[in-house]
C-alpha positions as CSV (number, residue, x, y, z in Angstrom):
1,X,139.4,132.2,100.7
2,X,137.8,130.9,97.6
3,X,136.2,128.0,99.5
4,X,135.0,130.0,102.3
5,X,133.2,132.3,100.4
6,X,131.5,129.3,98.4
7,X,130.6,128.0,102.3
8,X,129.2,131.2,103.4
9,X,127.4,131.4,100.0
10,X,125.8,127.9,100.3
11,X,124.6,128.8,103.9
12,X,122.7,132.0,102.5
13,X,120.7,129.7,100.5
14,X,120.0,127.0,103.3
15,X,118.3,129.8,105.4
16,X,116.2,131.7,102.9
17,X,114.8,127.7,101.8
18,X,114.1,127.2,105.6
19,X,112.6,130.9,105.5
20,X,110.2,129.9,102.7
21,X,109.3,126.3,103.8
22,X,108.3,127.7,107.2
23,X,106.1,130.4,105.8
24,X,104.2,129.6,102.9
25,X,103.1,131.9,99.7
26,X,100.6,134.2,100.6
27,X,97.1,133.3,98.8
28,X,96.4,137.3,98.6
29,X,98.9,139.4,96.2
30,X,98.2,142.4,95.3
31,X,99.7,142.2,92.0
32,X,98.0,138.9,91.3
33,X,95.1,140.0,92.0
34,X,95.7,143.0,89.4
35,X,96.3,140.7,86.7
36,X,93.2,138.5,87.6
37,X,90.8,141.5,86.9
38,X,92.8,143.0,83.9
39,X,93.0,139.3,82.1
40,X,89.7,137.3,83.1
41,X,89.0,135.2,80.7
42,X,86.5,133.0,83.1
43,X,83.4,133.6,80.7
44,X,81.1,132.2,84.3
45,X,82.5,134.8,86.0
46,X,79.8,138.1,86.1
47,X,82.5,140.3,85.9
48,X,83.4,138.8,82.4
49,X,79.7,138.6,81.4
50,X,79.3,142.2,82.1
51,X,82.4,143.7,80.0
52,X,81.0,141.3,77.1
53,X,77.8,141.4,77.4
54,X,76.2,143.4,74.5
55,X,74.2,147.1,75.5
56,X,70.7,146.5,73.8
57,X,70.8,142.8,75.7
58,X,69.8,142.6,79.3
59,X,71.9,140.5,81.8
60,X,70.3,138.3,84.0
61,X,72.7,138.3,86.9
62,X,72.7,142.0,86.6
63,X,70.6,143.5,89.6
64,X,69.5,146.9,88.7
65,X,68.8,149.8,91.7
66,X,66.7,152.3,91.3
67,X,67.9,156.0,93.8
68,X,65.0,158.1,93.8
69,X,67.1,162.0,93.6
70,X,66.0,164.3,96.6
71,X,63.9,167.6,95.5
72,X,66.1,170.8,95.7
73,X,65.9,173.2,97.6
74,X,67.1,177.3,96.8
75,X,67.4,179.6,99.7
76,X,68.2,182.8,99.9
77,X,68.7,185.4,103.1
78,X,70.8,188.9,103.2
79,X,72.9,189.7,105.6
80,X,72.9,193.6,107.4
81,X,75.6,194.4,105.1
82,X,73.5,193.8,102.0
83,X,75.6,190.6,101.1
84,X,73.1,188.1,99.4
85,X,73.6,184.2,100.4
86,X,72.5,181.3,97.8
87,X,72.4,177.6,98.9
88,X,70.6,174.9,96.9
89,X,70.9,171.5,98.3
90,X,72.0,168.4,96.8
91,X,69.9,165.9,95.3
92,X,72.1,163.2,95.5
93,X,75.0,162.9,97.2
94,X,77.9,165.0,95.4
95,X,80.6,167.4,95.8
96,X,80.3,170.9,97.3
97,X,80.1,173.9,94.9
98,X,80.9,177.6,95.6
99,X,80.5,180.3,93.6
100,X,80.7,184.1,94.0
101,X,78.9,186.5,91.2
102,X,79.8,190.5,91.3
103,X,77.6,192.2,89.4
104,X,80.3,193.9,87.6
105,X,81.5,192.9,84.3
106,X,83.5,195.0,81.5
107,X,81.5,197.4,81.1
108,X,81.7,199.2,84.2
109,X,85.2,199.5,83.3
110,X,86.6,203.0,82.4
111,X,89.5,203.6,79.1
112,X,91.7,204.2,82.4
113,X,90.9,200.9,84.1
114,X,90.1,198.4,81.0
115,X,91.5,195.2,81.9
116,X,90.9,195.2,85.2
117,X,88.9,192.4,85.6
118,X,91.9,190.7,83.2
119,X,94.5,191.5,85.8
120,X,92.3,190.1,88.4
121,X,91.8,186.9,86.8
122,X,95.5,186.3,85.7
123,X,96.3,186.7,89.3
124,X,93.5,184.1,90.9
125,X,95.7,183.1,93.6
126,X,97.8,186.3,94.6
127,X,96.6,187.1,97.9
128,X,99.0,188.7,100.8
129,X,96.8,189.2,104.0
130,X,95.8,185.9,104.9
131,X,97.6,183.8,103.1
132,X,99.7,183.8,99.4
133,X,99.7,182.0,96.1
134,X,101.6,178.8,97.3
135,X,99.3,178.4,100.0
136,X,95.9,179.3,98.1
137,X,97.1,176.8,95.1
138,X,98.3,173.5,97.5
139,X,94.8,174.0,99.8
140,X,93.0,173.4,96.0
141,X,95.0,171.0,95.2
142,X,95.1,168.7,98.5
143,X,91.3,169.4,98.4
144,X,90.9,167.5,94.8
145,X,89.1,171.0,93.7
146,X,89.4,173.6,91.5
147,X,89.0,177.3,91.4
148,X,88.5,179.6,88.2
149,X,87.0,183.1,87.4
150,X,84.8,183.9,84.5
151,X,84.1,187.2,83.4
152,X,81.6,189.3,80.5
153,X,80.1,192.5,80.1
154,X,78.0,192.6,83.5
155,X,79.0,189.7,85.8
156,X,82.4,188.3,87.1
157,X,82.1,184.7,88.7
158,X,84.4,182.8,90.4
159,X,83.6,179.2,91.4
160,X,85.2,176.3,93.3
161,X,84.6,172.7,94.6
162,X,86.0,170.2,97.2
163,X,84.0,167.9,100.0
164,X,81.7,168.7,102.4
165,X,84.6,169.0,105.4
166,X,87.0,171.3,103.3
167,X,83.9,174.4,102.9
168,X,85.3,176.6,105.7
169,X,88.6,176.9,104.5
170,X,87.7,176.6,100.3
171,X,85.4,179.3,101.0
172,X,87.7,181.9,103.2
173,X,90.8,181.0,100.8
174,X,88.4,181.7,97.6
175,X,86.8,184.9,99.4
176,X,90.4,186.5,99.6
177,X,91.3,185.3,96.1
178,X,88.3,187.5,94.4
179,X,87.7,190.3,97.1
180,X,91.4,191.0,98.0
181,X,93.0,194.5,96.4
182,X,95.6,193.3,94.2
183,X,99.1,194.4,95.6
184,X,102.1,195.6,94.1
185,X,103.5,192.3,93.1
186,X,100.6,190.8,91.7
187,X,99.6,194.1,89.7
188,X,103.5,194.0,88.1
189,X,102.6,189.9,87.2
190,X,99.4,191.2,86.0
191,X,101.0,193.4,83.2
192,X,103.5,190.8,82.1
193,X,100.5,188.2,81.7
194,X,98.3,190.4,80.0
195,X,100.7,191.3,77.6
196,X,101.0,187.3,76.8
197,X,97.3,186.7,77.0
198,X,96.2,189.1,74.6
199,X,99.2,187.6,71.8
200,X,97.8,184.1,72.7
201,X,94.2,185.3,72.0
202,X,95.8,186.7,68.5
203,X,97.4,183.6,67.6
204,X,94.5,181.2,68.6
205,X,91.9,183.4,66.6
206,X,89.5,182.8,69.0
207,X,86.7,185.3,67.1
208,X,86.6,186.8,70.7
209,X,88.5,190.2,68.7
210,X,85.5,189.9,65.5
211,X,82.8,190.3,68.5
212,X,84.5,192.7,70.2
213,X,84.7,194.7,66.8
214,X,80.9,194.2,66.4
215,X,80.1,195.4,69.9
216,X,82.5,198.7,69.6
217,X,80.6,199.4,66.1
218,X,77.3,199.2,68.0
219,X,78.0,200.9,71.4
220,X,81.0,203.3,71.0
221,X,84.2,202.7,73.1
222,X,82.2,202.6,76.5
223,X,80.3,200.6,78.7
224,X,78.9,197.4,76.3
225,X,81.5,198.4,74.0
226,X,84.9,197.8,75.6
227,X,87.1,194.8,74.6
228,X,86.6,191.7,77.1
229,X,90.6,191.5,77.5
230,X,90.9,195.3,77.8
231,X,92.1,198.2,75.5
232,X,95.6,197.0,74.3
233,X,97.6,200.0,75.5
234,X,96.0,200.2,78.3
235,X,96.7,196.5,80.0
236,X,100.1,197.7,80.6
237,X,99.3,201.0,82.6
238,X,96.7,199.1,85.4
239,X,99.3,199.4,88.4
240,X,98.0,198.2,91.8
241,X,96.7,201.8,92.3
242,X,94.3,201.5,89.8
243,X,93.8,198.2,90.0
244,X,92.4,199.0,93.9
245,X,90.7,201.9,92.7
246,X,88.7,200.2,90.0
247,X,87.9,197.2,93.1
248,X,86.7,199.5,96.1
249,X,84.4,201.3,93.6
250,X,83.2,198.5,92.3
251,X,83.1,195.8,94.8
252,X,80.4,196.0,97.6
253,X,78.0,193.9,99.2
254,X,75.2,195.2,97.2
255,X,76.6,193.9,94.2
256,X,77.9,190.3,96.2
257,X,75.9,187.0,95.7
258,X,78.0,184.5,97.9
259,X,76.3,180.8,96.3
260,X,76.9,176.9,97.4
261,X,74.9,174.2,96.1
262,X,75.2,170.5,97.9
263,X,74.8,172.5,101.4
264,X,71.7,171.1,103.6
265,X,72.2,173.8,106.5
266,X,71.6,177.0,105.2
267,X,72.0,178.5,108.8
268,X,75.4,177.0,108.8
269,X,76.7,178.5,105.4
270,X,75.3,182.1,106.1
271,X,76.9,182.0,109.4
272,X,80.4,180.9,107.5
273,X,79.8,184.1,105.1
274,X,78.9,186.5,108.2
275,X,82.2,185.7,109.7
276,X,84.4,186.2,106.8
277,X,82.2,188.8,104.8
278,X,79.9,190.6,107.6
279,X,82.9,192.9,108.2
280,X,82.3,194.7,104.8
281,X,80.7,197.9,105.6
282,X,77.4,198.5,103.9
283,X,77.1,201.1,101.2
284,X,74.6,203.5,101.3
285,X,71.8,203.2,98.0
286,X,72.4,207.4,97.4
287,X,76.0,206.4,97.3
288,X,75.9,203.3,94.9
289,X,78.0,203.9,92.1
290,X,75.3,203.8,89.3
291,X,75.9,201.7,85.8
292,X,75.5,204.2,83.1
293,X,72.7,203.2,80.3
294,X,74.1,201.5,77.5
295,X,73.4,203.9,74.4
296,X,73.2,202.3,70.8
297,X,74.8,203.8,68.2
298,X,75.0,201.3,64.9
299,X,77.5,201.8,62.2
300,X,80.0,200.3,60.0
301,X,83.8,198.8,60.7
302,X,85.6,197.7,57.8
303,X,89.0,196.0,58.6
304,X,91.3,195.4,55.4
305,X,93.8,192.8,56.0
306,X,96.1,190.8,53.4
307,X,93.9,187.8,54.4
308,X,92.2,185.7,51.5
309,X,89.0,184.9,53.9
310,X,86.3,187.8,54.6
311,X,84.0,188.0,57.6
312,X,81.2,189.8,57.4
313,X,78.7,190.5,60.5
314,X,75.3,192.3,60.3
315,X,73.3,193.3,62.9
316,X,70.5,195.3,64.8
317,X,69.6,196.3,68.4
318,X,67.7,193.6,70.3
319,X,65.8,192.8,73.6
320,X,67.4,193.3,76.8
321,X,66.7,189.9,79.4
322,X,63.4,192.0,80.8
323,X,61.7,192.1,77.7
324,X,59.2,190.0,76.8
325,X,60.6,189.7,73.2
326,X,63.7,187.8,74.3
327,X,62.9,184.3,73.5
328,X,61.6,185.4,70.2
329,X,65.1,186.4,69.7
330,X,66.7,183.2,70.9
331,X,64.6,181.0,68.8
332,X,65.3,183.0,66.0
333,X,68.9,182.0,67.0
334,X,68.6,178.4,67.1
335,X,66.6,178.6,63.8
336,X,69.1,180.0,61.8
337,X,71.7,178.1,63.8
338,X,74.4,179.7,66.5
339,X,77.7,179.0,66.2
340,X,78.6,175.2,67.5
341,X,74.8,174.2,67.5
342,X,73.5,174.4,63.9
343,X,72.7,170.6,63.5
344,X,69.6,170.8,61.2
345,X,69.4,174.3,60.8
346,X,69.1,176.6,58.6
347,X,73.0,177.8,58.9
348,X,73.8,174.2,58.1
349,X,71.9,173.7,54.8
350,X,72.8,176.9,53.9
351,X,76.6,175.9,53.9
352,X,76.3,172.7,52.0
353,X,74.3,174.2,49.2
354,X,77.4,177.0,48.9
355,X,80.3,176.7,48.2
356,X,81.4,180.1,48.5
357,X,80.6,179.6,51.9
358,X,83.0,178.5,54.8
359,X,80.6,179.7,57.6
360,X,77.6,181.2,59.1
361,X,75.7,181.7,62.6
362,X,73.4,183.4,63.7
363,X,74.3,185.8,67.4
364,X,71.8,187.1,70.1
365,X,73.8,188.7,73.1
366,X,71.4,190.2,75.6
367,X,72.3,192.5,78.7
368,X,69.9,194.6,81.2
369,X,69.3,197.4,79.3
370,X,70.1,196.3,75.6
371,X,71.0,193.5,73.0
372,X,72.0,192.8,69.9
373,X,71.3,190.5,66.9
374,X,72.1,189.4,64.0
375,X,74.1,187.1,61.6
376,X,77.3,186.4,60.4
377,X,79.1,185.0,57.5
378,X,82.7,184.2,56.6
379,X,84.0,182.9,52.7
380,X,86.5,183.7,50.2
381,X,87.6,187.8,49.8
382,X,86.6,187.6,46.2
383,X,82.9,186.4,46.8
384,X,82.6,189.9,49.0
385,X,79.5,190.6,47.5
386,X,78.1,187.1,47.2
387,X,78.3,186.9,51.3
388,X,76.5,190.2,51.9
389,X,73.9,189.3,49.6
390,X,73.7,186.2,51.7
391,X,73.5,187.9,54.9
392,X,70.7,190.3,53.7
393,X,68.5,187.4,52.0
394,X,68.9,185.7,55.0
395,X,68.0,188.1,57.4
396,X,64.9,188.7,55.0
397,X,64.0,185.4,55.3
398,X,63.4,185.0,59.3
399,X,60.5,187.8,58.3
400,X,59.0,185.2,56.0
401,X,56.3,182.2,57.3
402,X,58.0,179.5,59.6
403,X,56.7,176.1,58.9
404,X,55.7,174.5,61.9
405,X,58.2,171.0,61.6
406,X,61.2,173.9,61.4
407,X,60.4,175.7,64.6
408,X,59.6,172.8,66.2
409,X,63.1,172.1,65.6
410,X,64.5,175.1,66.6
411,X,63.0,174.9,70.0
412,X,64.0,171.2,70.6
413,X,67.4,172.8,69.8
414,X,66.8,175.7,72.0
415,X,65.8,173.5,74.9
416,X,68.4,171.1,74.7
417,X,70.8,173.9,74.8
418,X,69.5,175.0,78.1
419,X,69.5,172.0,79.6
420,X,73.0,171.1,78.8
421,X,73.6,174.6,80.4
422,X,72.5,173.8,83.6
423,X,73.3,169.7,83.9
424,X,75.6,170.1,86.2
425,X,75.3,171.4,89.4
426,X,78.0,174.2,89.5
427,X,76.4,175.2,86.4
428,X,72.6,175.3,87.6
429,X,74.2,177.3,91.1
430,X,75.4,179.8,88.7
431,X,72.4,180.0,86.6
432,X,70.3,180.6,89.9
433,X,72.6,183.4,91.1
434,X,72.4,185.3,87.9
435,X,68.5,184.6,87.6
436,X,68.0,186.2,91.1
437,X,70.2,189.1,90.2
438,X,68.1,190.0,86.9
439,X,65.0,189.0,87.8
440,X,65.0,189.4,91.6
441,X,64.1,185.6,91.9
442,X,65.1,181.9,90.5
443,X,64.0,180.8,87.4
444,X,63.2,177.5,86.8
445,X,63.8,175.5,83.4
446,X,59.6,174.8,83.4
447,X,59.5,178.5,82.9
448,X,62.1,178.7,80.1
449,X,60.9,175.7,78.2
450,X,56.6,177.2,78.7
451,X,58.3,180.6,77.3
452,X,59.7,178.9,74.1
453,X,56.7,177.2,73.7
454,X,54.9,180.0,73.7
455,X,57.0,181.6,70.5
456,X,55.2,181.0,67.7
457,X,56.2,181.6,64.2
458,X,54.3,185.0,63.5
459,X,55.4,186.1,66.5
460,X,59.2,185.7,65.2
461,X,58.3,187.2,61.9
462,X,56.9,190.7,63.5
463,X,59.9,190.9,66.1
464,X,62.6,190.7,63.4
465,X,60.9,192.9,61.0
466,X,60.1,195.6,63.9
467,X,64.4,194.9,64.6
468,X,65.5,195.2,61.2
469,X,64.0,198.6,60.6
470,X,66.4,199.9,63.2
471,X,69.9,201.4,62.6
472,X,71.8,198.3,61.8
473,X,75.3,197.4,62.6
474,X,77.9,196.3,60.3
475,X,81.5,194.8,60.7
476,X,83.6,193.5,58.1
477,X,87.5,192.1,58.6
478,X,89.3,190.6,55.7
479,X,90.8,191.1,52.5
480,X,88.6,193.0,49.7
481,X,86.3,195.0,52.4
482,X,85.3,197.6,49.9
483,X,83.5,195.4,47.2
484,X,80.9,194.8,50.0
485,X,78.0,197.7,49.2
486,X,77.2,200.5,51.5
487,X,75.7,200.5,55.1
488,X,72.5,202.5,53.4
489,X,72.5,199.9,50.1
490,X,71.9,197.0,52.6
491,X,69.3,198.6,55.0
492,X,67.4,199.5,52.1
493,X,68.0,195.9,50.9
494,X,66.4,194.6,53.9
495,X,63.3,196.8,53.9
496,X,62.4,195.7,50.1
């Protein structure tokens, strides 16, 4: 047996040596040919020359093209409904992006439906008519997309991308995901998720609670002055009753700006929204549930904790996005420095020359019918007085002469900032929506960067003075809250 397995064994070898004589290596291999681009080392090769080629020198068998971007082009039509359509064509080839504003944000909320709009976006995908959360997720995923919500005080936005042949469906999937009533099951996930969001937002300290503090201090516990993530006792109470309550009065086409940018047929894309959205019946104007004016009331919030590190935040009433006195405001901004932008400003030089200080901004927020600004410090809990002093000198000091090589600065800053906002093209779709909500038509970035130019330094000196003689706003969190002088000691502070 032994020799007639060594037989059949030998034989097995004779036919796979008559295999490979017959038919000879392959010159193409995919692996070879992965190991030939990961390890050239030809140095005549141009593939070589360009990974060692040096930036600042040219290559000379490097042909350079030149593609000349298309102009854009925004349209805008209505349908009978009310229901505003956005396109803006591509100018260069690119991805398709969607995007639906509500002009309803946190503020329209009630103390019996805060967190709406929280519930809503921790359940993105829960639909049940059409199609369910399995479904909604696999069609983003097999289209190479994404799909998100974003939400503040007066808009909720939810945006999504994929090709050019995946619209129809993207666009009906994301129309159920943001316009559906929430049903039992997703308004039961919705509590549980809340409750886990808002101890995650605790544990990150995120600074989103410090702002909310500052706008509840400044507006009262309604309209601009509800909490972004909702009341906390209240998160757990928004069952799918409420939850469709606070969405049929809020959600109509009057208030709907459907948006895609990288569409050429604007024909085509309205006719997509009439189809899915033209069923919406059309709300009357007397029977428009009205936003209620946002009513300033100033004050103080002083938070003692066991922590050694203080925050302080001062503040005034401000400009809403109408008035002519808002990019006064957001110069002034970029002057002293906002948080995550103060290269070279004055928030900068300010830290570096103290060390009693761990951190200061400057904050502008501005709505459409109010605003606030002002600045903010943070430092040890026993330099409590040192860091309102700072705050006060410092706010005295944007009423003082500007040299011209500063604001110049400032504006650079202001611009660039702008500009990074609206790079990319999801970004700039959104920008446009909101522009044609507020204004009633598109801004374009020649407008913003002639209106910055036009801020002079006087100009920002009157504007903050005129603000500063208003009821002013004051929050402090931290440990040693009560060495910090009175709401009435500072004001007068800032008038001497």
């Amino acid at each position: 047996s032994t020799q007639s397995t060594w037989g059949h064994t030998i034989n097995m070898l004779m036919r796979r040596l008559l295999q490979v004589a017959k038919y000879p290596r392959r010159d193409f291999s995919s692996t070879r040919w992965i190991y030939d681009t990961l390890y050239r080392d030809n140095p005549s090769d141009p593939l070589y020359q360009q990974a060692k080629a040096l930036p600042a020198q040219p290559l000379a068998n490097l042909e350079t093209r030149t593609v000349d971007a298309a102009a854009t082009n925004l349209r805008i039509s209505r349908l009978s409904n009310g229901l505003h359509v956005v396109t803006r064509s591509a100018a260069v080839p690119s991805q398709v992006d969607l995007g639906i504003l509500l002009d309803v944000g946190t503020r329209d909320e009630t103390h019996e439906t805060s967190g709406s709009l929280l519930s809503i976006q921790n359940t993105l995908f829960k639909t049940v008519l059409n199609t369910n959360e399995t479904i909604n997720y696999g069609m983003v995923q097999m289209a190479g997309g994404d799909l998100s919500m974003n939400y503040d005080q007066e808009s909720t936005y939810w945006r999504a991308s994929c090709l050019a042949h995946d619209v129809c469906d993207i666009f009906r999937m994301m129309a159920d995901c943001a316009l559906e009533p929430r049903s039992v099951v997703a308004a039961n996930v919705a509590q549980v998720k809340n409750k886990h969001t808002l101890h995650l937002d605790e544990s990150l300290h995120s600074g989103e609670a410090f702002n909310d503090a500052i706008f509840r201090t400044a507006y009262g516990l309604q309209s601009l002055g509800l909490p972004l993530k909702g009341l906390h006792h209240n998160v757990q109470n928004l069952n799918a009753y409420t939850l469709q309550r606070f969405q049929l009065e809020n959600i109509n086409p009057r208030k709907l700006f459907i948006c895609a940018a990288g569409v050429d047929n604007h024909g085509e894309f309205a006719a997509l929204v009439e189809s899915k959205l033209g069923s919406i019946p059309a709300v009357p104007l007397d029977a428009l549930k009205g936003r209620s004016q946002a009513e300033y009331l100033g004050g103080e919030t002083r938070n003692l904790t066991e922590e050694n590190e203080l925050n302080i935040a001062l503040g005034f009433e401000a400009a809403s996005w109408t008035d002519k006195d808002v990019f006064a405001f957001l110069v002034a901004e970029a002057l002293f420095g906002a948080r995550g932008d103060r290269k070279g400003s004055r928030a900068s030089r300010l830290i570096s020359q103290n060390a009693t200080l761990d951190d200061a901004a400057a904050f502008s927020f501005h709505f459409s019918d109010s605003g606030l600004f002002g600045l903010r410090v943070s430092g040890p809990s026993t330099n409590a007085s040192q860091l309102s002093q700072i705050l006060v000198d410092q706010l005295r000091n944007l009423t003082q002469p500007i040299g011209e090589e500063e604001l110049a600065i400032a504006k650079k800053a202001l611009k660039l900032r702008i500009f990074r906002g609206m790079e990319r093209q999801a970004d700039a779709l959104e920008e446009a929506a909101k522009s044609l909500r507020t204004f009633g038509s598109f801004a374009v970035l020649n407008d913003y960067v002639r209106r910055i130019d036009e801020i002079t330094g006087d100009r920002i000196n009157s504007v903050i003075s005129a603000t500063l003689r208003g009821k002013p706003t004051l929050v402090a969190v931290g440990g040693d809250v009560a060495r910090i002088p009175s709401l009435d000691r500072l004001h007068t502070q800032l008038q001497q």
